[in-house]
N, C-alpha and C positions, 0 to 999 in steps of 0.2 A: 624464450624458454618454452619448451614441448613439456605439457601436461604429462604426468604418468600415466591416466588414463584416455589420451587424444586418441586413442582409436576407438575405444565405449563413445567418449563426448563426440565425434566425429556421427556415429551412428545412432546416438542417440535425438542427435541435433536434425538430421534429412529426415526422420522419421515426426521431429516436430513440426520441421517445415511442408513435409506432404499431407499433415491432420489437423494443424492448427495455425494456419494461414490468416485467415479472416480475423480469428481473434486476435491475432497478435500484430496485424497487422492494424487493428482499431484501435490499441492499446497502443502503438508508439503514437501514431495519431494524437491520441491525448495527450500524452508527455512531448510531443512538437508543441502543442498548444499552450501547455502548461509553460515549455520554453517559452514562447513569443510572447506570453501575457505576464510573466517575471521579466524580461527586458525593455517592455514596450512602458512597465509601471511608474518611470519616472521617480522612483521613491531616495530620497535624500539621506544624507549620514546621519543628518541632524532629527530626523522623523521618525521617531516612536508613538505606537508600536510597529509603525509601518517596517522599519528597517529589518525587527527582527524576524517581521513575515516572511520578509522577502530570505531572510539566511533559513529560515526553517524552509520555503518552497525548494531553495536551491537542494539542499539536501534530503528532500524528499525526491524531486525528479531523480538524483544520482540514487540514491536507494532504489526506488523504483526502477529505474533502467538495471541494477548491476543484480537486482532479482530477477527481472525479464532471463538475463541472459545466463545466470544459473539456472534458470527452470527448464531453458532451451536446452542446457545440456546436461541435465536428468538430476541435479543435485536438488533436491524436495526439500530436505532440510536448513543447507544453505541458503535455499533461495526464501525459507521462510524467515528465517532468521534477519536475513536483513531487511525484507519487508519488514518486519515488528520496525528498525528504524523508521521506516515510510509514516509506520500509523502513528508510532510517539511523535513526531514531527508536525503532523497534522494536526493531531489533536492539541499540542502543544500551542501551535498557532493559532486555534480558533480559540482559544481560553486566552492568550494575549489580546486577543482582538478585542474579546470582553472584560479582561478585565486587565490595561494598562498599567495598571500599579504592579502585580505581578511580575510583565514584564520588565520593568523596570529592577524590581528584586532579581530576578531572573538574570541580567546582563549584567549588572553591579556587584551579584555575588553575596547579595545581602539578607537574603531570607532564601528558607524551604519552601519548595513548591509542592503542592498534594500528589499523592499518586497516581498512579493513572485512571483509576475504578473512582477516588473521589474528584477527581478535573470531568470526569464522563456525567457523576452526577449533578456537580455542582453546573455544568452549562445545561442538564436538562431542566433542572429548578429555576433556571434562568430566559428558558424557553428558548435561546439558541438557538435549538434546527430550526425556527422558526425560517434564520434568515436565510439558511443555507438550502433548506429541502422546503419545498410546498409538502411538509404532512402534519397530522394530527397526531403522530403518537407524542406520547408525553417525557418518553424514556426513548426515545431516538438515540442519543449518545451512549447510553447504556448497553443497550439490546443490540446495537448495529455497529458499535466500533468496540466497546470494549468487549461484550460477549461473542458474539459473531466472528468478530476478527480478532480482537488482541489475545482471548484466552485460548482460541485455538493455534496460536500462533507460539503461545508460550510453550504447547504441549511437545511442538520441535525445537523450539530453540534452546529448553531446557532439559533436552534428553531424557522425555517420556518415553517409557518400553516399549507400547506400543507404537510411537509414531518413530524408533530408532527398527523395529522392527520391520515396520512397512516399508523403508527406505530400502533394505537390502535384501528381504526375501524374494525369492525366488518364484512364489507364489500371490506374492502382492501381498502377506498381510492376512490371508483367509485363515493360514492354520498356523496354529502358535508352534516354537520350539521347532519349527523343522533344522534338520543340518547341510539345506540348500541356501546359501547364499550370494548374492553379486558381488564381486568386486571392484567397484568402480562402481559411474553412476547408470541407472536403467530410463527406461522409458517408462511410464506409466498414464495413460489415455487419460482419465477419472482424474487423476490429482492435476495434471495440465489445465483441463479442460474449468475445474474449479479455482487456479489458482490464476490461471490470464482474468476470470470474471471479479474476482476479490482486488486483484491490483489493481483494474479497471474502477473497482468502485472507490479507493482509495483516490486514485489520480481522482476521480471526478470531483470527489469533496474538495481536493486541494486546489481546481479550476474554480470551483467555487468561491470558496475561500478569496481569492485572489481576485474573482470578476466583482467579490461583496469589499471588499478594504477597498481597493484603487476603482470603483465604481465605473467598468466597461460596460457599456451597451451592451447587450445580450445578444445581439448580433455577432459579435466576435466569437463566440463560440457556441452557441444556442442548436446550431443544426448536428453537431458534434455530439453534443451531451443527447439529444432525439435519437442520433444512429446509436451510441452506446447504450441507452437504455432499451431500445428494443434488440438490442444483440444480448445484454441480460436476460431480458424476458426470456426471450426465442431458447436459449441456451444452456 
């Protein structure tokens, strides 16, 4: 089936691929690896909460890949939108990790889980990123998945004016209320260039995740996570 807009996403896409190569080319990168360290994990039917890591990575990777390839062809707000799956996913997983019982509620259908603002707090009171990030902040799950990523992720998913606005102006966004609009989806350099670095940091938690439950050598993916972070940096 031919998209309606296949000649926008057509032109919108060569213009991704001549300006945003390197990042996105590091970025499947990760999610190859994220693949190879979900099959390579040996994890059983019978093993909780092992099991449900493994169905939260799988559909993290798939979220992650099916935003890649919306952002490559200009849809911002789709491609946010299903990111928001990636980080509930993520986050989902590392709060099974700690706390077992939950999951168990969780698959049995037997209890409420918190929301996503109290699962961010309740693993920084539980010191968490300890095991995942070498840092010192105290509010890591806070400040870095829910604030950072989740509520700005809301502001597209749930049809903010301004972020429905940025998506099809003609001007990107600078002046409100114009009667220049795209139809179809655009290019935009700045939202790209911020949104390869976000997924990038998603994938990385979930490599984490994954190298902390099924206990890999650091070796398996150690020089990977060194190139992404300093393509953060740099970028």
């Amino acid at each position: 089936m031919q998209s309606l807009f296949f000649q926008e996403e057509e032109y919108v896409s060569k213009d991704f691929d001549l300006k945003h190569e390197s990042g996105s080319k590091l970025l499947i990168n990760l999610m190859e690896k994220t693949e190879e360290l979900i099959k390579s994990s040996g994890f059983r039917h019978d093993q909780y909460p092992e099991y449900s890591i493994i169905l939260h990575a799988l559909h993290t990777l798939m979220a992650l890949n099916n935003s890649l390839i919306l952002l490559s062809k200009g849809y911002m707000g789709d491609c946010e939108a299903v990111h928001k799956r990636a980080v509930e996913f993520v986050l989902r997983a590392i709060y099974f990790r700690e706390f077992p019982e939950e999951e168990r509620k969780w698959r049995e259908n037997t209890g409420k889980l918190p929301n996503r603002q109290s699962m961010a707090s309740i693993l920084d009171d539980r010191h968490e990123q300890k095991s995942i990030f070498p840092t010192d902040s105290e509010t890591f799950w806070r400040d870095f998945v829910y604030d950072t990523i989740y509520k700005s992720i809301n502001e597209w998913a749930h049809g903010d004016f301004k972020a429905m606005y940025y998506e099809v102006a003609m001007d990107n966004g600078t002046e409100y209320y114009t009667y220049k609009f795209f139809v179809g989806p655009k290019p935009n350099e700045e939202f790209v260039k911020t949104m390869i670095k976000r997924l990038m940091h998603t994938c990385r938690i979930q490599i984490l995740i994954l190298a902390q439950t099924f206990n890999y050598p650091s070796e398996k993916y150690h020089d990977l996570m060194i190139e992404s972070e300093k393509y953060l940096i740099n970028n």
